[in-house]
C-alpha positions in Angstrom: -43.9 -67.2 -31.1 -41.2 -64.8 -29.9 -37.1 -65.5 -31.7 -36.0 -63.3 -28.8 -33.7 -65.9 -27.3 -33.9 -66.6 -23.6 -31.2 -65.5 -21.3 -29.7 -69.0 -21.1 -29.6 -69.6 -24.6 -28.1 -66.1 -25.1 -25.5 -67.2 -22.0 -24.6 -70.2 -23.9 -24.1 -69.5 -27.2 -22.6 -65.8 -26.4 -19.8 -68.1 -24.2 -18.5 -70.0 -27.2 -18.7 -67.0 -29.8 -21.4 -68.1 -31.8 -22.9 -64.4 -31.7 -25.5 -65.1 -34.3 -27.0 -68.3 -32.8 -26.5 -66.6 -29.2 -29.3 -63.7 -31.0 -31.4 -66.8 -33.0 -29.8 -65.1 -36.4 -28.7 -66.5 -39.5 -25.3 -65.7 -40.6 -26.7 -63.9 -43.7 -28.6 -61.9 -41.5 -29.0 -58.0 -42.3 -27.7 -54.8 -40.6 -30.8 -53.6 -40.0 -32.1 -57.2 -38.5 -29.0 -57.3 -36.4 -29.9 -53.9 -34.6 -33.8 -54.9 -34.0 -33.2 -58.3 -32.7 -30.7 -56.7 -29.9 -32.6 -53.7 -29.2 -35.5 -56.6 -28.7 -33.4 -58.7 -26.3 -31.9 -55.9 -24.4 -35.4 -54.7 -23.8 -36.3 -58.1 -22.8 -33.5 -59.0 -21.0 -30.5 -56.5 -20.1 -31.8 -52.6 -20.0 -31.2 -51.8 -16.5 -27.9 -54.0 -16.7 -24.8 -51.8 -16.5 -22.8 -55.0 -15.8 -24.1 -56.4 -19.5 -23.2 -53.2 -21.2 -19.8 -54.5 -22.0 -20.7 -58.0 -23.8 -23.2 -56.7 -25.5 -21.2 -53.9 -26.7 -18.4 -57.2 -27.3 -21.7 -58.8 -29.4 -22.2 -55.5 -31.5 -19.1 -54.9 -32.7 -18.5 -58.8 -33.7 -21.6 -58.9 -35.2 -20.3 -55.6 -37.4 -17.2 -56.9 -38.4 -18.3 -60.4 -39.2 -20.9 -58.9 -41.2 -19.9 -57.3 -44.7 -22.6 -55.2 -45.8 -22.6 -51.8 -45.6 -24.0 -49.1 -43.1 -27.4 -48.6 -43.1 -28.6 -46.0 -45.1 -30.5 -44.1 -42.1 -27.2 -43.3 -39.9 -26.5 -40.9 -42.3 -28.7 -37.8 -42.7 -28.1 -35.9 -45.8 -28.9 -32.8 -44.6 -25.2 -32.0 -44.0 -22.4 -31.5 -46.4 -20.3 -34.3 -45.4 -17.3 -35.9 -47.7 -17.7 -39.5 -48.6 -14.5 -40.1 -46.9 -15.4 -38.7 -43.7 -18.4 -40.7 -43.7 -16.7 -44.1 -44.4 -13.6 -42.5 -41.5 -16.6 -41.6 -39.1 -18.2 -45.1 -39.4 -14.7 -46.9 -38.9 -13.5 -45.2 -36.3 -17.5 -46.5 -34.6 -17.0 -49.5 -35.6 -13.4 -49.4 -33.8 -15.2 -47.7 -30.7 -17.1 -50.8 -30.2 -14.4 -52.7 -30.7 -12.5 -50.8 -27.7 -15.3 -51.2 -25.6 -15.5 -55.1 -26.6 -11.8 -54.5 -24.6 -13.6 -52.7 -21.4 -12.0 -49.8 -22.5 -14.4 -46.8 -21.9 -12.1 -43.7 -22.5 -10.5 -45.3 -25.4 -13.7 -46.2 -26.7 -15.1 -42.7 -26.3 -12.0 -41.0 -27.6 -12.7 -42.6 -30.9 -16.4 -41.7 -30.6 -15.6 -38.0 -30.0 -13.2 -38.5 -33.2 -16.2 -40.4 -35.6 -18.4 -37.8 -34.5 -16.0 -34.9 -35.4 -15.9 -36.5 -38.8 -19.8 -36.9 -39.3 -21.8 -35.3 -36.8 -25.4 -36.8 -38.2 -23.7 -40.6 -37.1 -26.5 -41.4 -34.8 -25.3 -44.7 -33.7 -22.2 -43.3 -31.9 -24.4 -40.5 -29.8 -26.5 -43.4 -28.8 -23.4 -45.6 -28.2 -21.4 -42.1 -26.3 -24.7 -41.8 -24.1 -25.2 -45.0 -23.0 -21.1 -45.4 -21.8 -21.7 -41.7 -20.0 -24.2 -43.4 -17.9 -22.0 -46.5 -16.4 -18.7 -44.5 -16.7 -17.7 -44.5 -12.4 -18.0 -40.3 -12.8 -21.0 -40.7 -14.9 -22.6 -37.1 -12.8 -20.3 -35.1 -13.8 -21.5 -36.0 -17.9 -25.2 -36.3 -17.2 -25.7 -32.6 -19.2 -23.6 -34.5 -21.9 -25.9 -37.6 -21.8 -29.2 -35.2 -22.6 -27.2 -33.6 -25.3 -26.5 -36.2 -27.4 -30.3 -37.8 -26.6 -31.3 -34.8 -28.2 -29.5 -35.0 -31.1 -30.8 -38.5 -31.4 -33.8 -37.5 -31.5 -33.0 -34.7 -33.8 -32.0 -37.0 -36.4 -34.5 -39.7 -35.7 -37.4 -38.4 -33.8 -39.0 -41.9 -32.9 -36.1 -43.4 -31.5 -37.9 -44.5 -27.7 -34.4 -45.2 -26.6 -33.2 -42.1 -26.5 -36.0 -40.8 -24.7 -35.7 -43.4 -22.1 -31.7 -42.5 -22.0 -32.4 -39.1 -21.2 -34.9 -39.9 -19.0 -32.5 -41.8 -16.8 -30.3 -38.9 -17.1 -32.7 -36.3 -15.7 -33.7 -38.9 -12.9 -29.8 -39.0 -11.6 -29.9 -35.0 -11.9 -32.6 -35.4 -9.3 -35.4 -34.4 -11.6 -37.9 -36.9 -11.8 -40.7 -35.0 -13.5 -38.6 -34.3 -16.8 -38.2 -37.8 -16.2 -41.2 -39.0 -16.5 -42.4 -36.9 -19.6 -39.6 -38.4 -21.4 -40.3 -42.4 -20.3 -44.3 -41.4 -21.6 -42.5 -39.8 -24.7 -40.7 -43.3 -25.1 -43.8 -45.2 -23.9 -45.4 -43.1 -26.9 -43.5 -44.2 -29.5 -43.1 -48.1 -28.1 -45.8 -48.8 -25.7 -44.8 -52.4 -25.0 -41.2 -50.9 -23.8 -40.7 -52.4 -20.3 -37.8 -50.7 -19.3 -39.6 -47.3 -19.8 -42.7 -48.3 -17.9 -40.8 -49.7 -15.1 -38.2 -47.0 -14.9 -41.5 -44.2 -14.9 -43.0 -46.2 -11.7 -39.8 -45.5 -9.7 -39.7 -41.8 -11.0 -43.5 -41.8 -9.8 -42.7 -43.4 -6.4 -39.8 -40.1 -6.0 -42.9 -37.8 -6.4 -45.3 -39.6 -4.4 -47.7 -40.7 -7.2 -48.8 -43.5 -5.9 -51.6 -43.9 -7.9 -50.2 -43.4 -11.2 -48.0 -46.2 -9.9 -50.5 -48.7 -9.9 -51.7 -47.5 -13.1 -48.4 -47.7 -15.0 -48.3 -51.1 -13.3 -51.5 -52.3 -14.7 -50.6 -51.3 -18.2 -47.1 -53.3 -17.7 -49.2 -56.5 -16.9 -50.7 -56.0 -20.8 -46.7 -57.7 -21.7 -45.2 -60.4 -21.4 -43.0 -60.2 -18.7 -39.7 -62.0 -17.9 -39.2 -63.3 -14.1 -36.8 -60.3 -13.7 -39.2 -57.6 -14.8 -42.0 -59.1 -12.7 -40.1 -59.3 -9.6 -38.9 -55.3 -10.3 -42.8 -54.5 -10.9 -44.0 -56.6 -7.8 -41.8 -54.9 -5.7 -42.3 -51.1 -7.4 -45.9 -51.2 -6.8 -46.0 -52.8 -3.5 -44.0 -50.2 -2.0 -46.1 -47.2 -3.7 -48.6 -49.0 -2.3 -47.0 -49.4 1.3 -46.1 -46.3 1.4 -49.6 -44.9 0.5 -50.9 -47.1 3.4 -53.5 -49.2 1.1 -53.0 -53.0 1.0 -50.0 -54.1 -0.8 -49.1 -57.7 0.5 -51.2 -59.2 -2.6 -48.7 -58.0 -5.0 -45.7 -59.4 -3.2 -46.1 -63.1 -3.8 -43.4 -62.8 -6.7 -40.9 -61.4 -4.2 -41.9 -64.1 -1.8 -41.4 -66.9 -4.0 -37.7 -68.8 -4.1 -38.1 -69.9 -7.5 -38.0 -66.5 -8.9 -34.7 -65.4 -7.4 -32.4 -64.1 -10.3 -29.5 -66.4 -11.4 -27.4 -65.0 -13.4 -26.7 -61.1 -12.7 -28.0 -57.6 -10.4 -29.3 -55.7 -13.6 -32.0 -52.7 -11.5 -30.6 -50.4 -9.9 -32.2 -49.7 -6.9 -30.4 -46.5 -5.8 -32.9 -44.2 -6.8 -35.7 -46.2 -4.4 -32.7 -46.4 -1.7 -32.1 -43.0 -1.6 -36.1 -41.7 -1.4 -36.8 -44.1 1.3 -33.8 -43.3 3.1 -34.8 -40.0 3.1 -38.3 -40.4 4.3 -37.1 -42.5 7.4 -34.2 -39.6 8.3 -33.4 -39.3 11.1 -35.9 -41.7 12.8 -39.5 -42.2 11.4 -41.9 -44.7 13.3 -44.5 -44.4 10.7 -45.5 -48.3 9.6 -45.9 -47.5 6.0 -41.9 -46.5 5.9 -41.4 -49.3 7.9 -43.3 -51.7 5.2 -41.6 -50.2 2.4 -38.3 -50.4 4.0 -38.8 -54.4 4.2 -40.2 -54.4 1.0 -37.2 -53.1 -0.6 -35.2 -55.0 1.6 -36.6 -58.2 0.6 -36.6 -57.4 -3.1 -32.8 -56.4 -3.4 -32.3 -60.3 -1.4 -34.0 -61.8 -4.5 -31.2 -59.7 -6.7 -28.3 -61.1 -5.2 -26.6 -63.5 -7.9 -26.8 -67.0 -6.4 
């Protein structure tokens, strides 16, 4: 049985600062043990949340300081001559970064990530960390070349890291080029074939080229895990407009949508934009054709189940 913690365990726990208990950790819990278990939740729970960056980021950085052990070993590649001391300055002024974003404050945050990475630029935590704030901050376009550039030198330094890949991936989709996209969401799918957010991220890059059958195969290898209620309701919906839109019969795979139970609770983590933005295209300036029309109320009906209640 799973120890990734439920979102309303996480919610309670994570409210009265018990960070440990909010991740089903002990207290004498490893660095190392401490990343996996919140890569695992934020896979399972918060990877197209932009709105969650911030607590988690808050969750991080307590975890780091309430922890005493050193750095992992593997954030520093020794194929550089770096001092000692610019190593232990690098991985302070991180740990200082996530403290600032802890605050909500992203230029502070990334000031002192531009500084750690100055210091020691094999620190792979803080390009990760850099990336991921690039794609929320409100001007994030202009720092999408930025965002591939430090996904590459994550995978530089650690070529099997399938969050990076996805990262960039994201980054190529908002540059409007969905087929870099995609190789990098397989390239993540690769390495970590049970990685929702990859799979469900490569059927909305698929439904921007009209792939409509790889769609429906993409979604058929998502049904192989364990999906939560968010994650199904984001699948239902991806494939019944592929589907809708390909004029084959979609209104099977809609009963998740359809159903009241499954409306989210607690937060609007997809973005739909990318979906928005296609379909509004395809029905500019008017477009009678019923499979637009479909996929139009599809979406529709899907972004009603993501308002918070």
């Amino acid at each position: 049985m799973s120890n990734i913690p439920s979102l309303e365990h996480f919610i309670k726990y994570y409210n009265k600062g018990d960070y440990f208990k909010a991740l089903n950790l002990g207290e004498d819990t490893s660095l190392d043990e401490i990343a996996e278990r919140i890569e695992e939740f934020e896979m399972e729970h918060f990877e197209f949340s932009d709105e969650y960056s911030i607590p988690m980021a808050r969750l991080k950085s307590e975890l780091l300081v309430q922890t005493s052990q050193p750095a992992p070993e593997h954030i520093i590649a020794p194929s550089r001559n770096i001092s000692f001391a610019n190593r232990l300055i690098a991985q302070s002024l991180y740990s200082q970064a996530c403290l600032l974003l802890h605050g909500e404050n992203l230029d502070g945050s990334l000031n002192l990530l531009n500084q750690a990475l100055d210091r020691d630029p094999d620190l792979t935590h803080a390009y990760s960390l850099r990336a991921s704030i690039l794609l929320i901050v409100p001007d994030y376009p202009i720092y999408l070349d930025q965002v591939i550039s430090d996904c590459n030198r994550v995978i530089e330094l650690e070529s099997g890291d399938a969050n990076a890949y996805n990262d960039r991936g994201r980054a190529y989709m908002r540059k409007g080029n969905p087929i870099k996209a995609i190789e990098d969401y397989e390239m993540a799918l690769n390495i970590q074939p049970s990685m929702v957010i990859a799979s469900l991220n490569k059927m909305s890059a698929e439904i921007t080229l009209n792939r409509f059958e790889d769609v429906v195969g993409t979604y058929g290898a998502l049904l192989k895990n364990d999906l939560s209620p968010r994650n199904i309701l984001i699948a239902s919906s991806l494939v019944s407009i592929a589907l809708a839109l390909d004029g084959k019969p979609y209104k099977k795979y809609m009963a998740p949508l359809l159903d009241p139970e499954r409306k989210l609770k607690y937060l609007v983590d997809w973005n739909p934009q990318a979906i928005d933005d296609y379909l509004e295209d395809l029905a500019y300036p008017v477009n009678d054709d019923e499979r637009i029309a479909n996929a139009l109320e599809i979406q529709k009906l899907f972004k009603e189940n993501l308002k918070t209640n």
